[in-house]
N, C-alpha and C positions, 0 to 999 in steps of 0.2 A: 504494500500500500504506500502511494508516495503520501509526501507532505508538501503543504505550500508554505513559501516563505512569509505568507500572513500569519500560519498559524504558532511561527516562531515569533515573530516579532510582537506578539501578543503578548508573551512571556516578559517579566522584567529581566531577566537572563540575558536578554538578545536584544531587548529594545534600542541598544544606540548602537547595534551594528549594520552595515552599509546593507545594502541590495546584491551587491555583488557576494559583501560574505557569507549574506543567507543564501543565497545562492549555492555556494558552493558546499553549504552544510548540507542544506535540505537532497544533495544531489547525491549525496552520501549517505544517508538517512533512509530507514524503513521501519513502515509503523505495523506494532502487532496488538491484538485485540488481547488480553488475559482474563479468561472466566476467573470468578470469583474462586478461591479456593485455588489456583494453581499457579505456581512458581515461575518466575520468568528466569533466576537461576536457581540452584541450591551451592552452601556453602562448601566449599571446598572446590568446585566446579574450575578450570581454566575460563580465565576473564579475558570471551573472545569480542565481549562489547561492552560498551557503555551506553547507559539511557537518561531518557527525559520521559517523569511522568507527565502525559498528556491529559488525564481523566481517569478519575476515580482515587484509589488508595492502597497503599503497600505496606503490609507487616513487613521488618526487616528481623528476622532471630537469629540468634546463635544455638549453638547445643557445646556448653563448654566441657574442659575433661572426664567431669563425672556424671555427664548425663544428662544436667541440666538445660532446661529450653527456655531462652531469655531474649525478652525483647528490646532491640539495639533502638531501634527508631522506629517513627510512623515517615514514611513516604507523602508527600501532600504534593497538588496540580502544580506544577512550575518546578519541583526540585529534580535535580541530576544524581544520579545514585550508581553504583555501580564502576565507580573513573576508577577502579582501583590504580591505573597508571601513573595518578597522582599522588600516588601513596606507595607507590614502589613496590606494587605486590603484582602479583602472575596469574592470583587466585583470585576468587570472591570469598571475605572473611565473612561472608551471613546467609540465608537465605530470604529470597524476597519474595512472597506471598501477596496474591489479589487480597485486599480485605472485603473488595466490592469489586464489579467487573470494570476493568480498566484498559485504558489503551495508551501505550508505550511508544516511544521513538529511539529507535535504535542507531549507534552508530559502529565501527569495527575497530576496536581497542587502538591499532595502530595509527587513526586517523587522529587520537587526544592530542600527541604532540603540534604535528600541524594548525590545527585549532588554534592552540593557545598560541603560538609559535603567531602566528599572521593575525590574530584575533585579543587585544593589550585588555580591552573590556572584558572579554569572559574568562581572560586567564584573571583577572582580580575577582571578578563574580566570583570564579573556582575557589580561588584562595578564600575569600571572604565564607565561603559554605561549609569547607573545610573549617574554617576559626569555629562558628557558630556553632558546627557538629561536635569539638572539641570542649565548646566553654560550655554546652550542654552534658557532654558526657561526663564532665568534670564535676558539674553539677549534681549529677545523678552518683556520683559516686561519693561526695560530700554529703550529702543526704542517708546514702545507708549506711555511711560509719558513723554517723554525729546526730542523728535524728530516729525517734522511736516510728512505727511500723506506719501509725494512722498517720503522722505527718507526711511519712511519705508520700503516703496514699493518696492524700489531700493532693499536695504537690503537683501528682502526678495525673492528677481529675484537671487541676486547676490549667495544665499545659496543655489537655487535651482540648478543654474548651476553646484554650486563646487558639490554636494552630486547629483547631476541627470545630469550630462551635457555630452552631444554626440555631439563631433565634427564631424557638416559638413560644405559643400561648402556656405552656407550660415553666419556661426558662429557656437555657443552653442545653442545646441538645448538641450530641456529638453525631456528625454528621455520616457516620458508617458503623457498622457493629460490630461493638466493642462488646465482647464477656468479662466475668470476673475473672477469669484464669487470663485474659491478656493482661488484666492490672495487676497481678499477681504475678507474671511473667515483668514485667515492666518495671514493679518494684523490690523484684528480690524476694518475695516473701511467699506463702502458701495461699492456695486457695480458699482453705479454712478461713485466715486471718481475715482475705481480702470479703470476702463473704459478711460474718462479724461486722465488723468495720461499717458497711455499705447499707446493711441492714440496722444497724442504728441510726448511720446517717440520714433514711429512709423515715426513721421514724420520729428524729428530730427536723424534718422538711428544708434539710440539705438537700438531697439528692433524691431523683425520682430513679428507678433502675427498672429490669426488665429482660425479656430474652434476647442478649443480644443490642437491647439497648441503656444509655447513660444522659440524662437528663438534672445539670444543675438547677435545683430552685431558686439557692441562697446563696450564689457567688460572694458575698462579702462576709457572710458566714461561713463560708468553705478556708476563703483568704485569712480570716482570723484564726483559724486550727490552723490552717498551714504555718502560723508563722506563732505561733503558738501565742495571743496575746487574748485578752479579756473582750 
């Protein structure tokens, strides 16, 4: 499936690049559809491309030494995922997962250099994704050596809203479906806990929950257990 160079330059990623460089992206470029439920790589896989989600949403996990299934990121419309090239690796360190059925634009690993190489704007976009991906991860890992379970929780509701959240007549609702075992996956902890936790929240008219979905009532109430204040 091709792509036009409208539907990059739509993107703030690409917005102050020429006609010709979209050009020359898009001519390189092929879009693939991902039903809901199915990986566009898994972790360990040779990283033979790089993408741009187009539509919809991506679990990113890992499965570290012992087993464990933890979730590295959410994928949102506009992010690049997958450049392992910029990161000096051969493989993909995750796997990436439809949360919802999505559609992807692909390019072929060796084409990153070039890019950045003729392209001053997306190589800082790059860098600038990479910072962000960093000073979040850094975040998430301050949080589970220095912070008890519900605050994480909290936390980790309160990101989903700002990066996925759809206002309706209820609150913020997170705009794809989220279980308790992702927030459980996301923050380090069990299912048990995250369960607990979600159903008090529920019953203090913090959070509406559901199969599959996550619906803040009292955002400023959520904000004040996150940050642990009266």
């Amino acid at each position: 499936m091709a792509i036009d160079r409208s539907v990059l330059r739509s993107i703030p990623l690409f917005s102050e690049m020429s006609d010709a460089q979209l050009d020359r992206m898009t001519a390189q470029a092929s879009a693939r559809r991902i039903p809901q439920g199915e990986a566009v790589f898994e972790q360990g896989d040779p990283a033979k491309a790089f993408y741009l989600l187009l539509h919809g949403r991506l679990k990113v996990t890992q499965v570290t030494s012992d087993g464990q299934q933890i979730i590295v990121r959410v994928v949102h419309p506009g992010d690049l995922f997958g450049f392992t090239r910029a990161l000096g690796r051969s493989d993909y360190p995750g796997t990436a997962t439809a949360a919802v059925d999505s559609l992807v634009a692909a390019w072929p690993t060796e084409s990153w250099d070039g890019f950045v190489e003729g392209n001053p704007h997306l190589a800082m976009n790059a860098i600038r994704t990479i910072g962000q991906r960093l000073d979040e991860a850094h975040t998430r890992i301050r949080e589970m050596s220095t912070e008890e379970v519900e605050r994480r929780v909290a936390h980790a509701v309160l990101r989903l809203i700002e990066q996925a959240g759809k206002r309706d007549e209820g609150g913020l609702r997170v705009d794809f479906p989220i279980s308790r075992r992702d927030i459980a996956e996301m923050t380090g902890t069990t299912l048990h806990t995250v369960s607990r936790i979600l159903s008090a929240w529920e019953t203090q008219g913090l959070v509406e929950g559901g199969r599959q979905k996550l619906v803040v009532r009292d955002r400023a109430g959520l904000s004040r257990l996150a940050e642990n204040t009266e």
